[in-house]
N, CA, C and O atoms as a GROMACS GRO file, in nm:
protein
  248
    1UNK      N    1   1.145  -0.490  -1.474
    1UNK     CA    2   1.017  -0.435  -1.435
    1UNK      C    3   0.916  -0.547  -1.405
    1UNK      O    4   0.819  -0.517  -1.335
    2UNK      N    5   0.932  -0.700  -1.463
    2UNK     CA    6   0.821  -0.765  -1.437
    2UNK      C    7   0.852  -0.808  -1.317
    2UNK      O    8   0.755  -0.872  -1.276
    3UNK      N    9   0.943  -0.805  -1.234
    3UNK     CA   10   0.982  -0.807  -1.090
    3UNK      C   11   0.917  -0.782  -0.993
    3UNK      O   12   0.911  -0.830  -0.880
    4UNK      N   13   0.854  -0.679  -1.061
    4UNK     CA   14   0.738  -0.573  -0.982
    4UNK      C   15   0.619  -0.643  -0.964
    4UNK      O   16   0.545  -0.653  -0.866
    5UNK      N   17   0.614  -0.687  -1.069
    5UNK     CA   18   0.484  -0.759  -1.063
    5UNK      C   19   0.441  -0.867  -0.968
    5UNK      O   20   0.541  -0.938  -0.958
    6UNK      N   21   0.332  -0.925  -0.882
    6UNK     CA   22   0.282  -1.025  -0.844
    6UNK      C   23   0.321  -1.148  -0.947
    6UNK      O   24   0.335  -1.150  -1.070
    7UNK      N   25   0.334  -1.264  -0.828
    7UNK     CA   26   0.338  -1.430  -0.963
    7UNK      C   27   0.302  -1.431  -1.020
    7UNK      O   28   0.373  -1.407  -1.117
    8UNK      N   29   0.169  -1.453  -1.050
    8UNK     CA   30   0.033  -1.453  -1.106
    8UNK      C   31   0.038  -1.368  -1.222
    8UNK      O   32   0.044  -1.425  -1.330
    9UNK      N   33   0.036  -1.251  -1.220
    9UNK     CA   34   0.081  -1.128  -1.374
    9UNK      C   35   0.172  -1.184  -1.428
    9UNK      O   36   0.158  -1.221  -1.545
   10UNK      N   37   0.301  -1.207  -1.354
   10UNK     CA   38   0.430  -1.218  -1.432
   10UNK      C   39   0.481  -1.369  -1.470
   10UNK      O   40   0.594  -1.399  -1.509
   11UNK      N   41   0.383  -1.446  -1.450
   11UNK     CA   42   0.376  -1.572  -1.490
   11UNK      C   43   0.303  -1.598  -1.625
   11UNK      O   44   0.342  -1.667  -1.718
   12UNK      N   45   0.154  -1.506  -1.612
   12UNK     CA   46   0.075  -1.490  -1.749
   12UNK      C   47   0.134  -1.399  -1.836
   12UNK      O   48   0.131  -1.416  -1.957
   13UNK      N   49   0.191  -1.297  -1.780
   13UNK     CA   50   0.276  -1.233  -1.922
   13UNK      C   51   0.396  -1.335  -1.985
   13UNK      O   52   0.406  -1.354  -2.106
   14UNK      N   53   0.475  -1.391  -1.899
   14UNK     CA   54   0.604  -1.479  -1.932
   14UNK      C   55   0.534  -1.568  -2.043
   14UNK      O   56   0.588  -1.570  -2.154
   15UNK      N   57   0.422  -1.642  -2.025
   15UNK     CA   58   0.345  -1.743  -2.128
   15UNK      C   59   0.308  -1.713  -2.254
   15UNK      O   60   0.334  -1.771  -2.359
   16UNK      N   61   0.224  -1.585  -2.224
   16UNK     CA   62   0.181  -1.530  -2.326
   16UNK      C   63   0.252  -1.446  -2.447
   16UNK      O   64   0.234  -1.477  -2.565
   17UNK      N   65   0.335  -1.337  -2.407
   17UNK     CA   66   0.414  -1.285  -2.459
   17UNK      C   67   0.567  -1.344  -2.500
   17UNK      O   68   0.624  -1.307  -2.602
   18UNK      N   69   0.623  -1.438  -2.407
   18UNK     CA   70   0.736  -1.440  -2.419
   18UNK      C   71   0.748  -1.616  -2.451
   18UNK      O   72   0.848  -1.660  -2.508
   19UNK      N   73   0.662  -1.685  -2.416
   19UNK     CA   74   0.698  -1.794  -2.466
   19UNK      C   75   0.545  -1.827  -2.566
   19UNK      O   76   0.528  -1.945  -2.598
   20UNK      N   77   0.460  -1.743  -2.604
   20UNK     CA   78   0.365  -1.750  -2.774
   20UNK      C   79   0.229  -1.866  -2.718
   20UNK      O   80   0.143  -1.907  -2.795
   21UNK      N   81   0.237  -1.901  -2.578
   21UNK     CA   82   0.116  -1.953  -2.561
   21UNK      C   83  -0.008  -1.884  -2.599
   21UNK      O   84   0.006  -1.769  -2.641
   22UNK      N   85  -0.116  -1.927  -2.593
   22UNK     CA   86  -0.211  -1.892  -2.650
   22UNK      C   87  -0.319  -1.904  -2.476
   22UNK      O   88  -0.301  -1.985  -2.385
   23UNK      N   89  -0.414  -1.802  -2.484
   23UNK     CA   90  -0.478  -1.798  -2.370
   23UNK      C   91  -0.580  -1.896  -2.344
   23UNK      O   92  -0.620  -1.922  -2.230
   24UNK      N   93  -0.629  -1.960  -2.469
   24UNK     CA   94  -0.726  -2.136  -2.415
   24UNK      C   95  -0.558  -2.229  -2.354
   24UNK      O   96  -0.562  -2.306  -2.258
   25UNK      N   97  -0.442  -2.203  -2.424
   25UNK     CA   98  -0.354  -2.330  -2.347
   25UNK      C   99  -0.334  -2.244  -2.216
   25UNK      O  100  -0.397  -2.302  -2.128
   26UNK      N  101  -0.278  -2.138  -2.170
   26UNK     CA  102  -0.260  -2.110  -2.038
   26UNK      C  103  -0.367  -2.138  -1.946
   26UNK      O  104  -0.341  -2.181  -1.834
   27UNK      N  105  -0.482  -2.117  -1.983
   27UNK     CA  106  -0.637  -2.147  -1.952
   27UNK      C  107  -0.608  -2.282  -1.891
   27UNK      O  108  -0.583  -2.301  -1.772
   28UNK      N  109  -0.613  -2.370  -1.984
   28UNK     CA  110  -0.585  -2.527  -1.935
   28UNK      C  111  -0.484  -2.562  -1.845
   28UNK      O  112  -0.500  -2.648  -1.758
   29UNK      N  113  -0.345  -2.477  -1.870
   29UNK     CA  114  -0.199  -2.498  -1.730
   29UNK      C  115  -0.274  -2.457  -1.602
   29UNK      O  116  -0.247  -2.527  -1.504
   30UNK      N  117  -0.370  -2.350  -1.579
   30UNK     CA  118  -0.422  -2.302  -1.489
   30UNK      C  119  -0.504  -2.385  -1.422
   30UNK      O  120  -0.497  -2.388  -1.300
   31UNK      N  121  -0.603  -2.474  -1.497
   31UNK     CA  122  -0.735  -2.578  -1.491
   31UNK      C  123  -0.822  -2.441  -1.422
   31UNK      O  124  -0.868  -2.443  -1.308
   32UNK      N  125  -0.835  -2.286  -1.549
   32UNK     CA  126  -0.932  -2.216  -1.550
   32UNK      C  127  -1.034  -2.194  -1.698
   32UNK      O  128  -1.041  -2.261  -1.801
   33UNK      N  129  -1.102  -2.072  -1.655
   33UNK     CA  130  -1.146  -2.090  -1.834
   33UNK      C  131  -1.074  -1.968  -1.933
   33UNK      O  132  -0.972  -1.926  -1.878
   34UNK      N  133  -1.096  -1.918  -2.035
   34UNK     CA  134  -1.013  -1.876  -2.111
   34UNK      C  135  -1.052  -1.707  -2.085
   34UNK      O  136  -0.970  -1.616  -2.090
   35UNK      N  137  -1.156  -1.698  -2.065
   35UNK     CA  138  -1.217  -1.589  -1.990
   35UNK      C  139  -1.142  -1.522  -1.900
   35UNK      O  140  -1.078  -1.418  -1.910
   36UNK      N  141  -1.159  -1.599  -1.808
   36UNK     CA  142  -1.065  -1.597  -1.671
   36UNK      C  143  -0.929  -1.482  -1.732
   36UNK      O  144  -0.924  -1.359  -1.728
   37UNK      N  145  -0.823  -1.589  -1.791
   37UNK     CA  146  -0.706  -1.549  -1.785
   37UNK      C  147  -0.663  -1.453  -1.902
   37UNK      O  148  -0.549  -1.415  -1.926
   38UNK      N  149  -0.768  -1.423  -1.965
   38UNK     CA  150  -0.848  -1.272  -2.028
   38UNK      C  151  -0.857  -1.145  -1.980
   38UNK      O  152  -0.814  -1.038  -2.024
   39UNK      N  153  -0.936  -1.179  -1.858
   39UNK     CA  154  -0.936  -1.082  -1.744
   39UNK      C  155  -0.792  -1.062  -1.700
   39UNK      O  156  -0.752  -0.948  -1.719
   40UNK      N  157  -0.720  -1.132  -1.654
   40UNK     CA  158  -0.599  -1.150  -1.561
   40UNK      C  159  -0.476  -1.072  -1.614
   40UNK      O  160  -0.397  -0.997  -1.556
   41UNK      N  161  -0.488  -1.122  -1.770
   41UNK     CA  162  -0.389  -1.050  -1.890
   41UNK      C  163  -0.406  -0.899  -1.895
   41UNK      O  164  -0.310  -0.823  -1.898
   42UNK      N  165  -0.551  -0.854  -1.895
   42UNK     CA  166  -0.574  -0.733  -1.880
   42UNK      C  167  -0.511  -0.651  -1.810
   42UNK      O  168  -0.435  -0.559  -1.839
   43UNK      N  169  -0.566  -0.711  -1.666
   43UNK     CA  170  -0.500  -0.658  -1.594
   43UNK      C  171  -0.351  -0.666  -1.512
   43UNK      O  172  -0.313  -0.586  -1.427
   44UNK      N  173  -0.277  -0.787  -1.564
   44UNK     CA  174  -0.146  -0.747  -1.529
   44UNK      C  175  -0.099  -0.667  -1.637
   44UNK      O  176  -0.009  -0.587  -1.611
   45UNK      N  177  -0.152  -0.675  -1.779
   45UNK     CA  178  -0.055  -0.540  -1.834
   45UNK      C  179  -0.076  -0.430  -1.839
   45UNK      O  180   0.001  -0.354  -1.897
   46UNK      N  181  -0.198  -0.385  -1.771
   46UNK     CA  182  -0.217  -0.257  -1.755
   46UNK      C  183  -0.142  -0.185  -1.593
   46UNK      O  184  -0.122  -0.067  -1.563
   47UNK      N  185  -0.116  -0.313  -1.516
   47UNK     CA  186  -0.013  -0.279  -1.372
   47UNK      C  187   0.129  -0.282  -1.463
   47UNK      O  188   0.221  -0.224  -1.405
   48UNK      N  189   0.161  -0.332  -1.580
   48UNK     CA  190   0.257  -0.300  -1.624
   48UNK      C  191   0.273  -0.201  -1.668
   48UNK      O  192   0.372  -0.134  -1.641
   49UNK      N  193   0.180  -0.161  -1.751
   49UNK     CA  194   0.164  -0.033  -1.824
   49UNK      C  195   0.202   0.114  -1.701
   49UNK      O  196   0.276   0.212  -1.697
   50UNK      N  197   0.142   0.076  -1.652
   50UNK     CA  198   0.130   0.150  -1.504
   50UNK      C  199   0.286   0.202  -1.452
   50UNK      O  200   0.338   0.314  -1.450
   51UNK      N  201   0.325   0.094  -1.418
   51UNK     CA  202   0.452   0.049  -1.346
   51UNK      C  203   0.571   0.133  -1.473
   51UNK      O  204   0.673   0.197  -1.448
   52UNK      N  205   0.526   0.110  -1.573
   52UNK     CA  206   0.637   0.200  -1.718
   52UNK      C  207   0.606   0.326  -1.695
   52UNK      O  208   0.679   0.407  -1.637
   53UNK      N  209   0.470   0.352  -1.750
   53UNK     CA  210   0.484   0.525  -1.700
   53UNK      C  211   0.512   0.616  -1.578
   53UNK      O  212   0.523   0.738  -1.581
   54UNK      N  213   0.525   0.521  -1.451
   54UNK     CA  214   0.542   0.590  -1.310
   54UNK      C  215   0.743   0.573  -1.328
   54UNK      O  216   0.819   0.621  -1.245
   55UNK      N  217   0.781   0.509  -1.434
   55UNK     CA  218   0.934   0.465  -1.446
   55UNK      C  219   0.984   0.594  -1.543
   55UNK      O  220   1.081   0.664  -1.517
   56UNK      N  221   0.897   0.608  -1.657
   56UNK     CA  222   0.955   0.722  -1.717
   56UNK      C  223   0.892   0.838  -1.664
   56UNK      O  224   0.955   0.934  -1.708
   57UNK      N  225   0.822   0.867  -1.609
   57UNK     CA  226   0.822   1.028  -1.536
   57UNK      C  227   0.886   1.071  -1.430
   57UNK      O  228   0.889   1.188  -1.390
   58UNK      N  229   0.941   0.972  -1.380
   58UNK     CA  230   1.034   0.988  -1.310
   58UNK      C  231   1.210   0.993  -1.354
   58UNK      O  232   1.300   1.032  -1.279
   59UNK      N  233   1.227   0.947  -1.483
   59UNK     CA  234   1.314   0.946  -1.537
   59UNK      C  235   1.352   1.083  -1.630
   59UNK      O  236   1.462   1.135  -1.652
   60UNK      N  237   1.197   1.127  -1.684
   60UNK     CA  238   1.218   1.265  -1.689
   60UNK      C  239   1.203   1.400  -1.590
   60UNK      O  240   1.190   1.519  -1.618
   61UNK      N  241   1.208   1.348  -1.498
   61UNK     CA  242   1.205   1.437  -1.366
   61UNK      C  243   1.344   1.494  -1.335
   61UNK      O  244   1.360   1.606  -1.286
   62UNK      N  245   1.452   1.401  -1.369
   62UNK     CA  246   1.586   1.395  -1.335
   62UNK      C  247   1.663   1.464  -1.434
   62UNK      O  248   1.785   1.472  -1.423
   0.00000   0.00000   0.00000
């Protein structure tokens, strides 16, 4: 599913979630502020979030 996603989302989820960075160090890989990739987190997991429930209603459709 993170396939789905744009680089950018699925690069900040890969950091954050899956390899335990912390959002001031991704902040700094970026050379943004911590704010920033605050916002960004938001919103790629809510296109994830998104992207899951349009996966299971369709899965219970079938």
């Amino acid at each position: 599913m993170l396939d789905q996603l744009n680089e950018e989302y699925r690069e900040l989820i890969i950091l954050s979630k899956f390899q335990g960075l912390k959002y001031k160090e991704i902040a700094w890989t970026f050379s943004t502020t911590e704010a920033s990739i605050k916002n960004k987190m938001f919103r790629a997991m809510d296109k994830l979030r998104t992207l899951f429930y349009k996966l299971d209603n369709q899965s219970h459709e079938l």
